[in-house]
Structure formats: structure tokens, C-alpha cells
C-alpha positions in Angstrom: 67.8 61.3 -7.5 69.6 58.4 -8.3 70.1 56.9 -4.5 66.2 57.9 -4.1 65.7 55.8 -6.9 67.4 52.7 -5.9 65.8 53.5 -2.7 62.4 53.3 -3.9 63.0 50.1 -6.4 64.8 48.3 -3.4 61.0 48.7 -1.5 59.2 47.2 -5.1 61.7 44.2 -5.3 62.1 43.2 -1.5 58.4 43.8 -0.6 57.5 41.5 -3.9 59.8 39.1 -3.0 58.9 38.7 0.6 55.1 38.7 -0.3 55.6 36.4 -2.9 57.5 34.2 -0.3 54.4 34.4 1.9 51.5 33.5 -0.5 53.5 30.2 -1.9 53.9 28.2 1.4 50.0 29.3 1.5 49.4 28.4 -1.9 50.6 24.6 -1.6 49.4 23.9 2.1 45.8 25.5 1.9 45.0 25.4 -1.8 46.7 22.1 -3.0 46.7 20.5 0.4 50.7 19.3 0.8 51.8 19.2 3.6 54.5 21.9 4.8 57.6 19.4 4.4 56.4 19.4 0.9 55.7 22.8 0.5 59.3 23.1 1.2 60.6 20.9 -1.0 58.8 22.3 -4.2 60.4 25.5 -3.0 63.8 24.9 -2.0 65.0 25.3 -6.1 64.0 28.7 -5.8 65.5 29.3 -2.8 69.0 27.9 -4.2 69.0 29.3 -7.4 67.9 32.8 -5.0 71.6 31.6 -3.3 73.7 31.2 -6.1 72.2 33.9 -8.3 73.0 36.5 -5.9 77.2 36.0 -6.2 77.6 35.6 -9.8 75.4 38.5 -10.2 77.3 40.8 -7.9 80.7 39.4 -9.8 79.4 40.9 -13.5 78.7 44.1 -12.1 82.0 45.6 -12.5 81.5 45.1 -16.2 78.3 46.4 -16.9 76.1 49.6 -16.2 73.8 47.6 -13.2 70.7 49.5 -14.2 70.8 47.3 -17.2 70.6 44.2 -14.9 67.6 46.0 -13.1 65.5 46.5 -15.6 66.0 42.8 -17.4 65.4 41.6 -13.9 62.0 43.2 -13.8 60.9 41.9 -16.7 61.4 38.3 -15.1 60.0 39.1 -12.0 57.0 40.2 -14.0 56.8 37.6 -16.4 56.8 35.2 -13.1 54.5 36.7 -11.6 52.1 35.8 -14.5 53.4 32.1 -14.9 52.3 31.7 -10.9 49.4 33.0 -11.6 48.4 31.2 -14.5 49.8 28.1 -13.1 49.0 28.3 -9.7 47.1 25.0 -9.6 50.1 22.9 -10.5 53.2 22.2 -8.6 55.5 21.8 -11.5 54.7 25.0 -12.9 55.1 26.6 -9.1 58.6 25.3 -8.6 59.9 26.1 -12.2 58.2 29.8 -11.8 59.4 30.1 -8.4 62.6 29.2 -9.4 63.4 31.7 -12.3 61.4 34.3 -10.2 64.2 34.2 -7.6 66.9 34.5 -10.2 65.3 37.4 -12.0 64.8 39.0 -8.5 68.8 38.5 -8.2 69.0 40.2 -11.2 67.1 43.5 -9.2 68.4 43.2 -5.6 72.4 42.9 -5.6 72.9 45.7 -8.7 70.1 48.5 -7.2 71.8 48.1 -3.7 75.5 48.5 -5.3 74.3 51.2 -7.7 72.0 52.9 -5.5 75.2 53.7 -2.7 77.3 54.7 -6.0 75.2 57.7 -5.9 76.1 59.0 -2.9 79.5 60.3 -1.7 81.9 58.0 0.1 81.5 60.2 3.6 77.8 59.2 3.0 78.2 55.3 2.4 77.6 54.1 6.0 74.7 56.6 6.5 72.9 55.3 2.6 73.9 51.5 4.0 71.7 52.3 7.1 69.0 54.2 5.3 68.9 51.2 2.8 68.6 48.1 5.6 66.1 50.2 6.7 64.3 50.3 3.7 64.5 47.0 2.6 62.9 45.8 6.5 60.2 48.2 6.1 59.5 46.5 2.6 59.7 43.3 3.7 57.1 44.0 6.6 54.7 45.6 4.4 55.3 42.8 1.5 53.9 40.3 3.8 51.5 41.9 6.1 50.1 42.8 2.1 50.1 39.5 1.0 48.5 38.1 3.9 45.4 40.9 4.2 44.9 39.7 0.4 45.2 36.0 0.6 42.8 36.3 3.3 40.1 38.6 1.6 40.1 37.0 -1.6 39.6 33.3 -0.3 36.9 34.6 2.1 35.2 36.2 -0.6 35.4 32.9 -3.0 34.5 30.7 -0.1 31.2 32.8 0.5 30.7 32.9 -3.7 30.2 29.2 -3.1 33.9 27.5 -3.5 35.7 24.9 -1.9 38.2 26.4 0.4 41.1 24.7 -1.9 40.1 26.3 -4.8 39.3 29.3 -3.0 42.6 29.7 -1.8 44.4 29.1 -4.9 41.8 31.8 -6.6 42.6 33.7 -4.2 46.5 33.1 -4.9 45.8 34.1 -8.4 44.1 37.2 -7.8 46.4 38.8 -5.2 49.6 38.1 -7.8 48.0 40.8 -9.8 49.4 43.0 -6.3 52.8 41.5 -6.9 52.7 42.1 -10.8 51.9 45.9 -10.5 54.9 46.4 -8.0 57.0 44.5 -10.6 56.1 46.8 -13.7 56.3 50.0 -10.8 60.0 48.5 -10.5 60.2 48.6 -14.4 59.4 52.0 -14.5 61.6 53.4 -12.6 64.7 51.6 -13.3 64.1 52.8 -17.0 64.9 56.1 -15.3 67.7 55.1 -13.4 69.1 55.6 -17.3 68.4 59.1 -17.2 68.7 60.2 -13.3 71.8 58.5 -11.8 75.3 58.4 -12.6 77.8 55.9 -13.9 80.6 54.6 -10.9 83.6 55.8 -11.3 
């Protein structure tokens, strides 16, 4: 149970952080109307902080039971998610959010991945490896092609409810975080059973 569990919170954190990836270039071009060398640079703390988080994280494991750092990362994706939403319409409040959402989803990633092959015999390591790149593709591909159906839908809808297409893109933003939220507390959920259902490394 314990490397089906890592499997299954290794699809809640990748496919958020992929779809989350997706909606913010969207977000900045189409709803605040920078262009895409800006996009990138409001992002590109996020996607460093994402960098170094990754290592340091990975380097505290050894001391500490990683579904601990699972389920505190969670709670940052989560509260994130709400921030972007919240503060969609301002770029400050994007790159800040964006930023502590990749080091709370740093916090998720490197632990479940080490934790979840823990669980499984050392014969089975390269087989769990290739089960979980697997995995962590698949979630990726349906993070974004989610995040695109609802980025899509929801600005259509506002558009035809009478908006401008800026501010019906970044409505639209808004509403299909709430996606990206529920996959975050999902991910909560069940690493607060990775306390009860998986074992401790050797």
C-alpha cells in the first residue's frame, strides 16, 4: 500500500504542477497582456527556487520520516493555489505565489518518489523506478491537457457572459485553480495515510 500510495500522490503533485505551469504563461499573455519574454521573466523565480529546492530537500531526507515533508508540502501547494487565485490579476502576487508554490511542491516530489521506492524490495527498485516515470508522464499529460480544456471553457463561457477576453481569461484562471486546489487537498489526504500504510526505511 505504501508504493501505491506514493504512486497515486506522485500523479496529484506532477499533474498540479504541470497544469499549473500551463495556466500561468496563459494567465500573463492572454489575461494581463505581457508579452511571453515577460511572462517568463515573472516566472523564472519559481522556476529557480523549483531548482534549488529540489537538492536541499532530497539532502534532509535521511533525517526525517519524508511523509512529514509530504504532507507540509501540500499544505503549501494548497495555500498557493488560493493566493493565485485570489491574486491572479497582479503580477507581484503571481511571481511571489509561483515562487513558494514550486518550493512547497519540492517539498511533495523528491520525498514521495524516495519514500514511495522504500516500500518496495530492492529486487523491485528498477521495476517501481519504471512504474513511477511512468506515472509521473502520464500525470503530467493529463495535468495539462486538464488545464487547457478548462482555461478554454471557462473564458469562452465569460467571453459570451459579456467580458473582455482579458478579464475573461484571468476569470477563467481563477476558476480552473479550484481544479488544482482539489488535487492539492486529494494529495493531503493521502499522505496523512502514508502515516499509517507504509513503512519506515531501514
Amino acid at each position: 500500500p505504501g508504493f501505491t500510495l506514493g504512486m497515486l500522490i506522485l500523479l496529484m503533485s506532477s499533474g498540479g504542477v504541470l497544469g499549473v505551469n500551463f495556466l500561468l504563461p496563459i494567465l500573463l499573455q492572454r489575461g494581463l497582456g505581457h508579452t511571453s519574454m515577460i511572462a517568463a521573466l515573472i516566472l523564472l523565480p519559481g522556476a529557480v527556487v523549483g531548482a534549488i529546492s529540489a537538492p536541499l530537500i532530497g539532502g534532509a531526507l535521511k533525517a526525517h520520516f519524508p511523509p512529514k515533508f509530504i504532507a507540509c508540502g501540500f499544505v503549501g501547494v494548497a495555500i498557493m493555489d488560493i493566493v493565485m487565485m485570489l491574486g491572479g490579476a497582479h503580477e507581484w502576487a503571481v511571481a511571489i505565489a509561483y515562487a513558494l508554490f514550486m518550493a512547497a511542491s519540492g517539498f511533495v516530489l523528491v520525498p514521495d518518489q524516495t519514500h514511495a521506492l522504500n516500500q518496495l524490495p530492492a529486487a523491485m527498485n528498477a521495476d517501481g523506478s519504471a512504474v513511477m516515470n511512468t506515472v509521473q508522464q502520464l500525470a503530467g499529460a493529463i495535468g495539462t491537457a486538464v488545464a487547457s480544456t478548462l482555461i478554454a471553457e471557462f473564458s469562452a463561457v465569460n467571453r459570451v457572459a459579456g467580458m473582455k477576453s482579458a478579464a475573461a481569461y484571468v476569470a477563467g484562471f481563477s476558476t480552473s485553480m479550484w481544479v488544482f486546489f482539489g488535487m492539492a487537498v486529494t494529495g493531503e489526504i493521502l499522505a496523512l495515510l502514508m502515516f499509517r500504510f507504509s513503512k519506515r526505511a531501514a
